[in-house]
N, C-alpha and C positions, 0 to 999 in steps of 0.2 A: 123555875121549873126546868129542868135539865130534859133536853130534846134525845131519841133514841143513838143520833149521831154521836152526843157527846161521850159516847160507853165505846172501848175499844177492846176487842178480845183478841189479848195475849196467850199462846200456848206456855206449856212450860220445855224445856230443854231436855232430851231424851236423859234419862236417868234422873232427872231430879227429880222425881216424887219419889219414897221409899216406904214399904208395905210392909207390914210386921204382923207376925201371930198366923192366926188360923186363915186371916184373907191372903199373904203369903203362901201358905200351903196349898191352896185352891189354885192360885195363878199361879206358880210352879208346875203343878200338877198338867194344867190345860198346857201352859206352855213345851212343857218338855213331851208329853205324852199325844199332844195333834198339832200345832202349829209347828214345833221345830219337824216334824215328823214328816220326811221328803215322799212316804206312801199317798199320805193323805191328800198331799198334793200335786200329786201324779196323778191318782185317780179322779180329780175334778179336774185337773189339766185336758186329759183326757179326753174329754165327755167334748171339748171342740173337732179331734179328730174322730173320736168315733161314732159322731152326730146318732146316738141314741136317742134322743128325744123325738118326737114324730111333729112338733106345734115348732119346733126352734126356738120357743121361750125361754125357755127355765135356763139354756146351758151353761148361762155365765152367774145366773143368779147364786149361786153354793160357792161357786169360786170368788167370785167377786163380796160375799158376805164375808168370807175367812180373811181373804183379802184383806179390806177394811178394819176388820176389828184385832187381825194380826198387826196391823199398822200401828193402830192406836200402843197399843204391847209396847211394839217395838220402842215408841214414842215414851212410853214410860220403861222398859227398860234396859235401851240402849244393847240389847244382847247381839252380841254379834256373828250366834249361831242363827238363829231367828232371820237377823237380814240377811244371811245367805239364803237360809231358805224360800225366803222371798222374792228375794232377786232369781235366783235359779228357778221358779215358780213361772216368772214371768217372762227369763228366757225360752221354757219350753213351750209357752204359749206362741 
């Protein structure tokens, strides 16, 4: 019986998965039109200097969600508009 240790999880190497058909069209879509999109990430940039929130919870939650799952993107597909606008994302923070 093979103990939990013995499993080791590998990512794969930005670009190497490749998406075809209509789930292509969808992550295109998302991608070009809010992730590479330096607005979307100015105005949850934002939300640290213009402390709108009234609790201090939420401020980083929306940025920090886009964050992550732009990350994962990125990870699959190596785009190197994308990490700019990430990295510039988290300069202006």
């Amino acid at each position: 019986m093979n103990n939990m240790s013995d499993y080791q999880l590998n990512l794969l190497n930005p670009g190497e998965i490749k998406v075809f058909g209509y789930p292509k069209i969808l992550f295109d879509y998302i991608q070009n039109n809010q992730l590479i999109d330096p607005e979307t990430w100015l105005l949850l940039a934002n939300q640290f200097k213009l402390h709108s929130d009234i609790d201090n919870n939420w401020r980083g939650e929306f940025w920090g969600k886009l964050m992550r799952g732009a990350s994962f993107s990125y990870r699959l597909t190596n785009n190197q508009k994308l990490y700019k606008a990430l990295t510039d994302s988290v300069k202006t923070l």
